[in-house]
mmCIF file as Biopython writes it, N, C-alpha, C and O atoms, coordinates in Angstrom:
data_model
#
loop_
_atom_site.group_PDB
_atom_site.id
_atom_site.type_symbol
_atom_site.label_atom_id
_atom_site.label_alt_id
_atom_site.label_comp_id
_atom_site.label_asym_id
_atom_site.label_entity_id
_atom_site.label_seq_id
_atom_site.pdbx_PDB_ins_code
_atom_site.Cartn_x
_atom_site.Cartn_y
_atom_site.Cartn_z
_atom_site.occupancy
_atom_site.B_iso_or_equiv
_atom_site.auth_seq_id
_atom_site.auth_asym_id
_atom_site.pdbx_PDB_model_num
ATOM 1   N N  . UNK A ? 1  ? -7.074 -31.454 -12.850 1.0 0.0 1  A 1 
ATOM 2   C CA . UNK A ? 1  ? -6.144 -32.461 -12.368 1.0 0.0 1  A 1 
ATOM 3   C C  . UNK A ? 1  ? -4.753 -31.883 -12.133 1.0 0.0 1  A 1 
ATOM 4   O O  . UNK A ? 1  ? -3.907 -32.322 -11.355 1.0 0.0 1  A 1 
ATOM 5   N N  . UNK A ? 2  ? -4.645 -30.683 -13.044 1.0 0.0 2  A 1 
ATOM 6   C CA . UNK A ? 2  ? -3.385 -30.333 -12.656 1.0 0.0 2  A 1 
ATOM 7   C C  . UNK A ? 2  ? -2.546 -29.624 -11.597 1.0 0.0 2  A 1 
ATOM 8   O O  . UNK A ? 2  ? -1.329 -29.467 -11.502 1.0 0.0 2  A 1 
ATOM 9   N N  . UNK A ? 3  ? -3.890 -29.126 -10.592 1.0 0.0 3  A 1 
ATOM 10  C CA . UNK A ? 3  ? -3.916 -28.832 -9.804  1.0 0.0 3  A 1 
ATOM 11  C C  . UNK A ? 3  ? -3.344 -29.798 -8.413  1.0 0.0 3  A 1 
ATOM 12  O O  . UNK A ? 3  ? -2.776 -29.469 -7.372  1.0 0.0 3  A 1 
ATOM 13  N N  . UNK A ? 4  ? -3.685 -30.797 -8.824  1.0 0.0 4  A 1 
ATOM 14  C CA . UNK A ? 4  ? -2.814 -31.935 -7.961  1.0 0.0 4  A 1 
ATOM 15  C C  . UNK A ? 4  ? -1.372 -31.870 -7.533  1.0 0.0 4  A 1 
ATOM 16  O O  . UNK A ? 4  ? -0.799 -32.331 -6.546  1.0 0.0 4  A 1 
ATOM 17  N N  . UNK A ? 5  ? -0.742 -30.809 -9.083  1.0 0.0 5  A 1 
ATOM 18  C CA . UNK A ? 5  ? 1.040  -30.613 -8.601  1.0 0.0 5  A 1 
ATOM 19  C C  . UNK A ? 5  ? 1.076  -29.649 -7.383  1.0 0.0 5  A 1 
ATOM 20  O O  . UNK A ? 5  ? 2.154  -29.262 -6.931  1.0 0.0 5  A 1 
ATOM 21  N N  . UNK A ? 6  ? -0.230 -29.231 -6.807  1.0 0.0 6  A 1 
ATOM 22  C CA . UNK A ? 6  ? 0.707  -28.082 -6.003  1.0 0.0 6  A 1 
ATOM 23  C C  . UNK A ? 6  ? 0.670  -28.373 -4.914  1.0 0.0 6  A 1 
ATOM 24  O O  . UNK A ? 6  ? 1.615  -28.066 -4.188  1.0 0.0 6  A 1 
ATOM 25  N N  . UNK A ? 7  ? -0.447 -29.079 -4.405  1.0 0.0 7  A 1 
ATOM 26  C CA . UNK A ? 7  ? -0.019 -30.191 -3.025  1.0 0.0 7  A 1 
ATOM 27  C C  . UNK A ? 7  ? 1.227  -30.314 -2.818  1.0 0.0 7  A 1 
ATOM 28  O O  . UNK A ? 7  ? 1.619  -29.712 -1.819  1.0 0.0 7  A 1 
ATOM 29  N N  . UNK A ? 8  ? 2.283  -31.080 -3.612  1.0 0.0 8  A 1 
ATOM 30  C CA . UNK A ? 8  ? 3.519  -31.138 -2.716  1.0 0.0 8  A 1 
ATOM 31  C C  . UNK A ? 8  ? 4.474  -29.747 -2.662  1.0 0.0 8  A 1 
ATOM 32  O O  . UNK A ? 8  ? 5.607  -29.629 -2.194  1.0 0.0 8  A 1 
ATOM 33  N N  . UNK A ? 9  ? 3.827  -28.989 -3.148  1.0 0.0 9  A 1 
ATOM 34  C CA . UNK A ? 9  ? 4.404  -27.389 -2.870  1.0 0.0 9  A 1 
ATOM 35  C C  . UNK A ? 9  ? 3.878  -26.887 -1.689  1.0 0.0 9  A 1 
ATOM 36  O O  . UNK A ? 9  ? 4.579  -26.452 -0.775  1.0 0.0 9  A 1 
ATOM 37  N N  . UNK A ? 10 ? 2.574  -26.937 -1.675  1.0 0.0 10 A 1 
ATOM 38  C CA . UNK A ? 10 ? 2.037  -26.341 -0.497  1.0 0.0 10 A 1 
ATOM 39  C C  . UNK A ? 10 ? 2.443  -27.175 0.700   1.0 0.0 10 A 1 
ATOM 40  O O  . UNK A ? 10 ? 2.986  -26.701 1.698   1.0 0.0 10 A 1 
ATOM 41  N N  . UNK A ? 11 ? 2.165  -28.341 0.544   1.0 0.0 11 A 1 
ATOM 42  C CA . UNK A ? 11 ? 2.667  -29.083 1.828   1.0 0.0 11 A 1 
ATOM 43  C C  . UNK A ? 11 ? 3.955  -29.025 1.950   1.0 0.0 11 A 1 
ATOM 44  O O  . UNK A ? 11 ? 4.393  -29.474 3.009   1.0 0.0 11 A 1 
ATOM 45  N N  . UNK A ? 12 ? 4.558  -28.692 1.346   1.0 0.0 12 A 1 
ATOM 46  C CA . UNK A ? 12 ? 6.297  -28.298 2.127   1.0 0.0 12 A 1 
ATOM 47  C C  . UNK A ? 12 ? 6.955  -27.173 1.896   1.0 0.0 12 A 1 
ATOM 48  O O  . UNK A ? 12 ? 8.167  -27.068 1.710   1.0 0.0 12 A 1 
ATOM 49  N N  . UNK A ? 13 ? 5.866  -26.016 1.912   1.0 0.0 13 A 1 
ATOM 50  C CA . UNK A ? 13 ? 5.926  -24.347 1.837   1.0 0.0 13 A 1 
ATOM 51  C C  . UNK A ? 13 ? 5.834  -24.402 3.640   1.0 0.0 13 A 1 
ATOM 52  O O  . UNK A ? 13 ? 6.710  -24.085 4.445   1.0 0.0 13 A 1 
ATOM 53  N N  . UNK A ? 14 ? 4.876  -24.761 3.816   1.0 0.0 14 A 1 
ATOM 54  C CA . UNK A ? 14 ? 4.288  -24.562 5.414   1.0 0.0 14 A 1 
ATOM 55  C C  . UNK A ? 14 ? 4.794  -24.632 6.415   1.0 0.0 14 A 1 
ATOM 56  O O  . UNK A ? 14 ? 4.091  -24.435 7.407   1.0 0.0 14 A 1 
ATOM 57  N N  . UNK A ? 15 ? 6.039  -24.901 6.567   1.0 0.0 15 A 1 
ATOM 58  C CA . UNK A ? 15 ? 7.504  -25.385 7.556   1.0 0.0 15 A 1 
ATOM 59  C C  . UNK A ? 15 ? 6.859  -25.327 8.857   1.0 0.0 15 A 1 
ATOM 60  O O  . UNK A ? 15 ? 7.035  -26.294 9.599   1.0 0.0 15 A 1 
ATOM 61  N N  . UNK A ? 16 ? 6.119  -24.329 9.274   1.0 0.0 16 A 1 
ATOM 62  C CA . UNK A ? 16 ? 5.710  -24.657 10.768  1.0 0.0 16 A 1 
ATOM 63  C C  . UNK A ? 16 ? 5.029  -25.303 11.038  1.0 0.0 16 A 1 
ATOM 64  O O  . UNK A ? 16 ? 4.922  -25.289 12.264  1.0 0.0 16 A 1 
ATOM 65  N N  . UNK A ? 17 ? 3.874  -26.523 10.218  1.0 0.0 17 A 1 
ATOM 66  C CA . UNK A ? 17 ? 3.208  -27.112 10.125  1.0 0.0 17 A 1 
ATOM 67  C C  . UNK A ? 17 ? 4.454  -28.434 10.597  1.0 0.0 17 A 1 
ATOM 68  O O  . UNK A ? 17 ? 4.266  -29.097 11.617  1.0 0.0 17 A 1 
ATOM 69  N N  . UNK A ? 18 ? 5.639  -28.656 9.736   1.0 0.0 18 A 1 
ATOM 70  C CA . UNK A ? 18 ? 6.078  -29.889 9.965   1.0 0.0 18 A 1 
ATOM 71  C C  . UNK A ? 18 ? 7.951  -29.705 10.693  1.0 0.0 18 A 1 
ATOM 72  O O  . UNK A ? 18 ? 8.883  -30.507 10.640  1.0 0.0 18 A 1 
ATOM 73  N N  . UNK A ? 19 ? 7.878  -28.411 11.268  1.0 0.0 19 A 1 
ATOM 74  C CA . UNK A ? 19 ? 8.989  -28.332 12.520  1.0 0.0 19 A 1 
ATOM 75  C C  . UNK A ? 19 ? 8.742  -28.810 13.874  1.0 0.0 19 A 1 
ATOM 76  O O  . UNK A ? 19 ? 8.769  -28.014 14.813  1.0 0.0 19 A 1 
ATOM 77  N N  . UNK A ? 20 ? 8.493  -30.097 14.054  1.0 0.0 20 A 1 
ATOM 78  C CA . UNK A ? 20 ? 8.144  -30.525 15.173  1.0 0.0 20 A 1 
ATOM 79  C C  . UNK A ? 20 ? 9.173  -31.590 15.101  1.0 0.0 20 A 1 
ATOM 80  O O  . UNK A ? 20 ? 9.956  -31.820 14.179  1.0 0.0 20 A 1 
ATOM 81  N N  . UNK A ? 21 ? 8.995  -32.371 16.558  1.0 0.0 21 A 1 
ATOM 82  C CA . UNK A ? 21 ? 10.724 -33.443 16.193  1.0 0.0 21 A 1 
ATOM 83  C C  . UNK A ? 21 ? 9.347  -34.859 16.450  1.0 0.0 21 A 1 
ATOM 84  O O  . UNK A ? 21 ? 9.624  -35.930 15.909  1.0 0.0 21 A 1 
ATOM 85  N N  . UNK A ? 22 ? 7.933  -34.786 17.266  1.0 0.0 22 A 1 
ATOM 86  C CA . UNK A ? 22 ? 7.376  -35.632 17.620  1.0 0.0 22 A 1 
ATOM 87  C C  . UNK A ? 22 ? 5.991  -35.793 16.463  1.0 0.0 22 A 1 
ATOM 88  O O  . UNK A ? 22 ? 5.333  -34.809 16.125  1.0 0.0 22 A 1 
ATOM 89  N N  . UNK A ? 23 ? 5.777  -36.867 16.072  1.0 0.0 23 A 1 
ATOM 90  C CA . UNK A ? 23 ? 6.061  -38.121 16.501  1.0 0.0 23 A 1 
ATOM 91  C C  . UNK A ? 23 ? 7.369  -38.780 15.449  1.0 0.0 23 A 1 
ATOM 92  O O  . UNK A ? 23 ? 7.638  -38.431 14.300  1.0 0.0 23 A 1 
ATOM 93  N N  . UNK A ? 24 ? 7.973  -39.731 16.214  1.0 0.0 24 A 1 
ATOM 94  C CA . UNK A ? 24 ? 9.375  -40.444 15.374  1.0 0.0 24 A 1 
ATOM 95  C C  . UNK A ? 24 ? 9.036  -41.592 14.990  1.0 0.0 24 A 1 
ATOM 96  O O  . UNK A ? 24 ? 8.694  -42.476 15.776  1.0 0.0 24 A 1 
ATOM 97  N N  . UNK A ? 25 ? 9.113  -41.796 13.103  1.0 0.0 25 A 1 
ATOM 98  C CA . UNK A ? 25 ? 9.240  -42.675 12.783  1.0 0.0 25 A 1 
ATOM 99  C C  . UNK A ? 25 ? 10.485 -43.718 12.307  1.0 0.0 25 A 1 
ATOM 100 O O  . UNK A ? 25 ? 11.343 -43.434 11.472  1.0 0.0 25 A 1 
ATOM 101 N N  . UNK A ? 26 ? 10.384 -44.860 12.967  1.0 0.0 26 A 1 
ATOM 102 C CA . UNK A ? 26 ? 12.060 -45.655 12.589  1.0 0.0 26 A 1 
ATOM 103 C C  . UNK A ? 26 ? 13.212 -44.707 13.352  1.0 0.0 26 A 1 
ATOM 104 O O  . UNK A ? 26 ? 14.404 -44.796 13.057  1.0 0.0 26 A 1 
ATOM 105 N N  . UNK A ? 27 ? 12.838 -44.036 14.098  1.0 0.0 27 A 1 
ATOM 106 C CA . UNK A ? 27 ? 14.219 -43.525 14.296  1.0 0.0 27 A 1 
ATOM 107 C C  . UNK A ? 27 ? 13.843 -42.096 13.898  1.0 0.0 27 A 1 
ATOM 108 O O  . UNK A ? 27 ? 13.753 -41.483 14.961  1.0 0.0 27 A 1 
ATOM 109 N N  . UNK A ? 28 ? 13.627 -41.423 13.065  1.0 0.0 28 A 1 
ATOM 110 C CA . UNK A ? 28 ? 13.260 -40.088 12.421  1.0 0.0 28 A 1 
ATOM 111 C C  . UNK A ? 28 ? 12.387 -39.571 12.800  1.0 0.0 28 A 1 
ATOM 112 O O  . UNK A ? 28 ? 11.291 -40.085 13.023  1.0 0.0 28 A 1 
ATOM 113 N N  . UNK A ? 29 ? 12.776 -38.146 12.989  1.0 0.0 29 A 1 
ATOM 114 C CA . UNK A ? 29 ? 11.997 -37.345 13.880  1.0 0.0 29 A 1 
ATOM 115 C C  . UNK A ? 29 ? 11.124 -36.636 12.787  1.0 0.0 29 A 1 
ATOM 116 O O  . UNK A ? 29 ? 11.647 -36.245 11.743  1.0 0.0 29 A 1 
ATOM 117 N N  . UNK A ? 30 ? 9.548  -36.447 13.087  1.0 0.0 30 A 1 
ATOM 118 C CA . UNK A ? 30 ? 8.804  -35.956 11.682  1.0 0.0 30 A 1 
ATOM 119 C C  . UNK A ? 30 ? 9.271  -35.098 11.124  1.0 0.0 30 A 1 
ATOM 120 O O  . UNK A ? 30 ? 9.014  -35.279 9.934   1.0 0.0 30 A 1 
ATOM 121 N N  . UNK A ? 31 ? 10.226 -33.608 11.340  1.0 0.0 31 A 1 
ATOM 122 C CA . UNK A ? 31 ? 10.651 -33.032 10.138  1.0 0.0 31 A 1 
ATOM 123 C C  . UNK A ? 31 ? 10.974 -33.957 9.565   1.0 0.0 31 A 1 
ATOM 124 O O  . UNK A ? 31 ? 10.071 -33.938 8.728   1.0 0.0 31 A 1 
ATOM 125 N N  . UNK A ? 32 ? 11.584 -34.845 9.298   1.0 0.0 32 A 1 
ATOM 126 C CA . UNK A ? 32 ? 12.691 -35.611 7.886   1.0 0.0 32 A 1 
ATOM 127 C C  . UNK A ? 32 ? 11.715 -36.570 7.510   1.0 0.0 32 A 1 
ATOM 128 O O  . UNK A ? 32 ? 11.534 -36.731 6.303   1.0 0.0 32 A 1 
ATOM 129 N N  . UNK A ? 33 ? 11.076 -37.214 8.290   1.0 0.0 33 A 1 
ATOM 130 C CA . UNK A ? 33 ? 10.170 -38.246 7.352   1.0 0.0 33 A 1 
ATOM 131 C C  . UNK A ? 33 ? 9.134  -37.602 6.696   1.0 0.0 33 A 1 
ATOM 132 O O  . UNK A ? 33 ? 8.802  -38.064 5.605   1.0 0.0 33 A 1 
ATOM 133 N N  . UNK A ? 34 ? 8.492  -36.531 7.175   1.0 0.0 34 A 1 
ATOM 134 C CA . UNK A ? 34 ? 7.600  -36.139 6.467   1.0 0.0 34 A 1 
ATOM 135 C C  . UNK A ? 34 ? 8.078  -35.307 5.151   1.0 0.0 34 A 1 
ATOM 136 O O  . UNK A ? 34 ? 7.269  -34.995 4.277   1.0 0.0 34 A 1 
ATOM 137 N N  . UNK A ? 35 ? 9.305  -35.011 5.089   1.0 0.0 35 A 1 
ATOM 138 C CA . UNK A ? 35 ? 9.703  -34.071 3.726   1.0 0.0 35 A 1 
ATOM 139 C C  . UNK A ? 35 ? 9.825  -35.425 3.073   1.0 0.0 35 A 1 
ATOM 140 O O  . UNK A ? 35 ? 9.223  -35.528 2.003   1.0 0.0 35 A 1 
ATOM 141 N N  . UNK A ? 36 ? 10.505 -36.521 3.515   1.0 0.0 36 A 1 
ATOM 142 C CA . UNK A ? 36 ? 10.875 -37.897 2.882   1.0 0.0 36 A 1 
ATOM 143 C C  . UNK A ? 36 ? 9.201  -38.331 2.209   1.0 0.0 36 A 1 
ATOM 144 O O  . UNK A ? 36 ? 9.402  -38.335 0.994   1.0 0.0 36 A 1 
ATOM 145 N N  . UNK A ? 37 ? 8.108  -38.588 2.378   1.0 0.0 37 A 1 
ATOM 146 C CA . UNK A ? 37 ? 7.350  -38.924 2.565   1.0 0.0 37 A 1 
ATOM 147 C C  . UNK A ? 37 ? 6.791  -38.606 1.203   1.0 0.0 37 A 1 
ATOM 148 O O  . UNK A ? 37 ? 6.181  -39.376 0.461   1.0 0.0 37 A 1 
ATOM 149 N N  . UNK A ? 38 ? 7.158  -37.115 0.962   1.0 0.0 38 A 1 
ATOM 150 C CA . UNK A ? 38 ? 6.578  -36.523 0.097   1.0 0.0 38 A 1 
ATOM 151 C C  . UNK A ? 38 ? 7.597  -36.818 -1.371  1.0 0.0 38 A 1 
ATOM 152 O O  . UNK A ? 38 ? 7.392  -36.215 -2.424  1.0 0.0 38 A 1 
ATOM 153 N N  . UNK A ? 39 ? 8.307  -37.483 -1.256  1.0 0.0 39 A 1 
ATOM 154 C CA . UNK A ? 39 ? 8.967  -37.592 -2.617  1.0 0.0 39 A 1 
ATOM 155 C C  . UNK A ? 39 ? 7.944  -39.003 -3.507  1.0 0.0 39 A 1 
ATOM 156 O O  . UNK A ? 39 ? 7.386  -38.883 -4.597  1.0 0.0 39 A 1 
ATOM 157 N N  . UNK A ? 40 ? 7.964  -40.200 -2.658  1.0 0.0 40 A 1 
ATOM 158 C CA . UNK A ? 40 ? 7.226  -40.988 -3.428  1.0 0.0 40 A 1 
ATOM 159 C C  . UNK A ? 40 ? 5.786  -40.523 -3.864  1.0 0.0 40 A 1 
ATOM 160 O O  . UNK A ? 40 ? 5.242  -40.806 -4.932  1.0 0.0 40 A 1 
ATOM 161 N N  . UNK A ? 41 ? 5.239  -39.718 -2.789  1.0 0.0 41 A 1 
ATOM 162 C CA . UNK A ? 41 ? 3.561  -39.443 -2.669  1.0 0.0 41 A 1 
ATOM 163 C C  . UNK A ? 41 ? 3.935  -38.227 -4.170  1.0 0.0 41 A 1 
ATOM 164 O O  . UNK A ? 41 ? 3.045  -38.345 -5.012  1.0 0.0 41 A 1 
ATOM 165 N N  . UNK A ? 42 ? 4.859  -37.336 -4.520  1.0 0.0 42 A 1 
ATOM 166 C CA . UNK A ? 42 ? 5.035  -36.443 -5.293  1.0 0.0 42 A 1 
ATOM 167 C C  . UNK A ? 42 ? 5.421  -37.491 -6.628  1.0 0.0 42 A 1 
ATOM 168 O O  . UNK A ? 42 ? 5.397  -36.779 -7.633  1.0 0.0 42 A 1 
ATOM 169 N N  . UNK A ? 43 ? 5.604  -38.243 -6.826  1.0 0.0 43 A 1 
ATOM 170 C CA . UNK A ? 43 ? 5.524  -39.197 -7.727  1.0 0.0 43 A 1 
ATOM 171 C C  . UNK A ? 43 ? 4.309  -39.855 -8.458  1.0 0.0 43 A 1 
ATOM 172 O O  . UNK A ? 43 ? 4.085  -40.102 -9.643  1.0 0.0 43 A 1 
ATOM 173 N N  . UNK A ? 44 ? 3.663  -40.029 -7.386  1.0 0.0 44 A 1 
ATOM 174 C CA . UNK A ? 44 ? 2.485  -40.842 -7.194  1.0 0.0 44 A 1 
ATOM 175 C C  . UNK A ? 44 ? 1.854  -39.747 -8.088  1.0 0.0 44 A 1 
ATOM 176 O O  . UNK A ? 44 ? 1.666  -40.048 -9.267  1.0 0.0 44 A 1 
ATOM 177 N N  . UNK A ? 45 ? 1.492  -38.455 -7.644  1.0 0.0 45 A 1 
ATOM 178 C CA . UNK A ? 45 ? 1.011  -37.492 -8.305  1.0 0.0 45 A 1 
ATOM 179 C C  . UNK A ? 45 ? 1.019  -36.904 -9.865  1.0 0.0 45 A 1 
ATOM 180 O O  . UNK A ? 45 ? 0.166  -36.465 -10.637 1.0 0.0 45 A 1 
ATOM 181 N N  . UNK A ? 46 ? 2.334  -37.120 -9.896  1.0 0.0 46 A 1 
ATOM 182 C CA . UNK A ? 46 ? 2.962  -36.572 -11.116 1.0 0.0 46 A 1 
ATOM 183 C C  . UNK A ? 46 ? 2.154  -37.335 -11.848 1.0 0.0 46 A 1 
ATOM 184 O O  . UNK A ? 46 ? 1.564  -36.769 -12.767 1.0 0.0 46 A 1 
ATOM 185 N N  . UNK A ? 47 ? 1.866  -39.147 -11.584 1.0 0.0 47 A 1 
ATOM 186 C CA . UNK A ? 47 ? 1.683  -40.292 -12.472 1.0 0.0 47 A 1 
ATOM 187 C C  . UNK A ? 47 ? 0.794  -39.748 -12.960 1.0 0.0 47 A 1 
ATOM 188 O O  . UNK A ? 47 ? 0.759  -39.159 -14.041 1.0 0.0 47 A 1 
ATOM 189 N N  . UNK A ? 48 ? -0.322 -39.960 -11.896 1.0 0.0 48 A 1 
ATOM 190 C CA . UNK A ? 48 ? -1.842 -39.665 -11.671 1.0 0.0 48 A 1 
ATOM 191 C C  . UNK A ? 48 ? -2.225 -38.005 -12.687 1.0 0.0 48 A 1 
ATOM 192 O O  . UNK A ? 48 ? -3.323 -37.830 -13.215 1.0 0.0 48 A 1 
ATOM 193 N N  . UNK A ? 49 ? -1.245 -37.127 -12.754 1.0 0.0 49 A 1 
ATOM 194 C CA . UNK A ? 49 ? -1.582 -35.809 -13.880 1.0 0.0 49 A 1 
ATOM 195 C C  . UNK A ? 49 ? -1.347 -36.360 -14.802 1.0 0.0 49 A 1 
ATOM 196 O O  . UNK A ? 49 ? -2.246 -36.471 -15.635 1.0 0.0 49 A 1 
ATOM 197 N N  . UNK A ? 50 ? 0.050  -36.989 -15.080 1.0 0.0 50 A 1 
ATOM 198 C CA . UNK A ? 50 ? 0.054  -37.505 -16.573 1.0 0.0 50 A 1 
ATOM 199 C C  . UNK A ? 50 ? -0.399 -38.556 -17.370 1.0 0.0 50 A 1 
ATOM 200 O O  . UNK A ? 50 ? -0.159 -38.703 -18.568 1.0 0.0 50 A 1 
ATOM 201 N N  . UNK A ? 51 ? -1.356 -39.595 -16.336 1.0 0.0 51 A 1 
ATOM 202 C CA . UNK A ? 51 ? -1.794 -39.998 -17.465 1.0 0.0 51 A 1 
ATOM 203 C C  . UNK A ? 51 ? -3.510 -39.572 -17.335 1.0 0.0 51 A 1 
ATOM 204 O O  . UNK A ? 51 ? -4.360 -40.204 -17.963 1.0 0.0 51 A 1 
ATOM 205 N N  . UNK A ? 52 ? -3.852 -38.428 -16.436 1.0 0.0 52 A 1 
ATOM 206 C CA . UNK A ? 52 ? -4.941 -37.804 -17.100 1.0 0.0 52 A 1 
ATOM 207 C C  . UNK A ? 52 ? -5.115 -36.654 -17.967 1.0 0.0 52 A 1 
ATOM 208 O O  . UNK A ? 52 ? -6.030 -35.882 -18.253 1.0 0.0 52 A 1 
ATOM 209 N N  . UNK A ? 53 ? -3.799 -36.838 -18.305 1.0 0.0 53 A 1 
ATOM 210 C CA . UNK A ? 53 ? -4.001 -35.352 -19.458 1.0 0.0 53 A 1 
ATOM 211 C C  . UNK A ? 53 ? -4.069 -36.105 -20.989 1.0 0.0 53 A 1 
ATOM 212 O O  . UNK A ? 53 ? -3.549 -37.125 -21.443 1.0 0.0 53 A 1 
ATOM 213 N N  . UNK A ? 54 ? -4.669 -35.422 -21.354 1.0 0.0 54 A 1 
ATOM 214 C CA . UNK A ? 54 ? -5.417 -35.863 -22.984 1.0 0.0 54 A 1 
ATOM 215 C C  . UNK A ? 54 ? -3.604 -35.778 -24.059 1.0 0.0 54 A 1 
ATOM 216 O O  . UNK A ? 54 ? -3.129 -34.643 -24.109 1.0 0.0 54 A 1 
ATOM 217 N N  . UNK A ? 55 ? -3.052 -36.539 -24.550 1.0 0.0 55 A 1 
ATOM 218 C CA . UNK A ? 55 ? -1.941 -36.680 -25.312 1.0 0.0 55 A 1 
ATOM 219 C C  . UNK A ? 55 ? -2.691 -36.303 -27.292 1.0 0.0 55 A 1 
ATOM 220 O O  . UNK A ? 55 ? -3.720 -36.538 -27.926 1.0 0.0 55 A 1 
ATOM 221 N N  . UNK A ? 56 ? -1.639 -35.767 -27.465 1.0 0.0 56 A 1 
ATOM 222 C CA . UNK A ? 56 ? -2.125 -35.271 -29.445 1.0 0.0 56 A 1 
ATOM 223 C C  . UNK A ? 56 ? -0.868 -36.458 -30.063 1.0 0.0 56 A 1 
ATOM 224 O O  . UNK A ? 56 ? 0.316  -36.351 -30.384 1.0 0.0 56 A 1 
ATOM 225 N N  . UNK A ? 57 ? -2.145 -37.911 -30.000 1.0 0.0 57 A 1 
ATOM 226 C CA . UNK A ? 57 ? -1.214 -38.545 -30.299 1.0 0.0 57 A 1 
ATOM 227 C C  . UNK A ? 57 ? -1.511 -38.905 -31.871 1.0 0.0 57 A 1 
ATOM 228 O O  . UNK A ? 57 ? -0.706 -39.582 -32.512 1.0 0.0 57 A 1 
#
Protein backbone atom coordinates (compact mmCIF):
# COMPACT_ATOMS: atom_id res chain seq x y z
CA UNK A 1 0.00 0.00 0.00
CA UNK A 2 2.75 2.10 0.49
CA UNK A 3 3.61 2.15 -2.66
CA UNK A 4 0.62 4.31 -3.44
CA UNK A 5 2.92 7.49 -2.16
CA UNK A 6 4.85 7.46 -5.25
CA UNK A 7 2.18 8.05 -7.77
CA UNK A 8 2.09 11.63 -6.97
CA UNK A 9 5.91 11.71 -7.43
CA UNK A 10 5.96 9.99 -10.49
CA UNK A 11 3.13 11.78 -11.92
CA UNK A 12 4.71 15.12 -11.46
CA UNK A 13 8.45 13.94 -12.15
CA UNK A 14 7.28 13.49 -15.89
CA UNK A 15 6.93 17.29 -16.92
CA UNK A 16 6.68 16.41 -20.56
CA UNK A 17 3.83 14.35 -20.04
CA UNK A 18 1.89 17.51 -18.56
CA UNK A 19 3.69 20.70 -20.58
CA UNK A 20 0.96 21.10 -22.81
CA UNK A 21 -1.36 24.37 -22.49
CA UNK A 22 -4.50 22.06 -24.19
CA UNK A 23 -7.02 20.98 -22.92
CA UNK A 24 -8.26 24.19 -20.51
CA UNK A 25 -10.02 23.73 -17.61
CA UNK A 26 -12.16 26.88 -16.07
CA UNK A 27 -9.86 29.00 -17.60
CA UNK A 28 -6.51 26.90 -16.83
CA UNK A 29 -4.42 25.62 -19.13
CA UNK A 30 -3.52 21.72 -18.16
CA UNK A 31 -0.03 22.45 -16.89
CA UNK A 32 -1.64 24.19 -13.68
CA UNK A 33 -4.69 22.17 -13.23
CA UNK A 34 -3.16 19.10 -13.51
CA UNK A 35 -0.24 19.87 -10.85
CA UNK A 36 -3.48 21.45 -8.92
CA UNK A 37 -5.27 18.25 -9.28
CA UNK A 38 -2.77 16.35 -7.67
CA UNK A 39 -2.78 17.99 -4.28
CA UNK A 40 -6.33 16.77 -3.20
CA UNK A 41 -5.86 13.26 -5.18
CA UNK A 42 -2.21 13.31 -2.99
CA UNK A 43 -4.34 13.57 0.03
CA UNK A 44 -6.74 11.19 -0.87
CA UNK A 45 -3.72 8.85 -0.93
CA UNK A 46 -1.92 9.68 2.00
CA UNK A 47 -5.57 8.79 3.78
CA UNK A 48 -5.96 5.60 2.00
CA UNK A 49 -1.85 4.47 3.30
CA UNK A 50 -2.65 5.53 6.63
CA UNK A 51 -5.35 4.01 7.55
CA UNK A 52 -4.07 0.75 5.94
CA UNK A 53 -1.12 0.48 7.86
CA UNK A 54 -1.40 -1.79 10.94
CA UNK A 55 -0.96 0.94 14.18
CA UNK A 56 1.00 -0.71 17.72
CA UNK A 57 -1.78 0.52 19.48
Amino acid sequence: MRLLLLLPFIGLMIVPFYNVHDPVLFGFPFFYWYQLAWVPLTSLLTYIVYRSARHAD
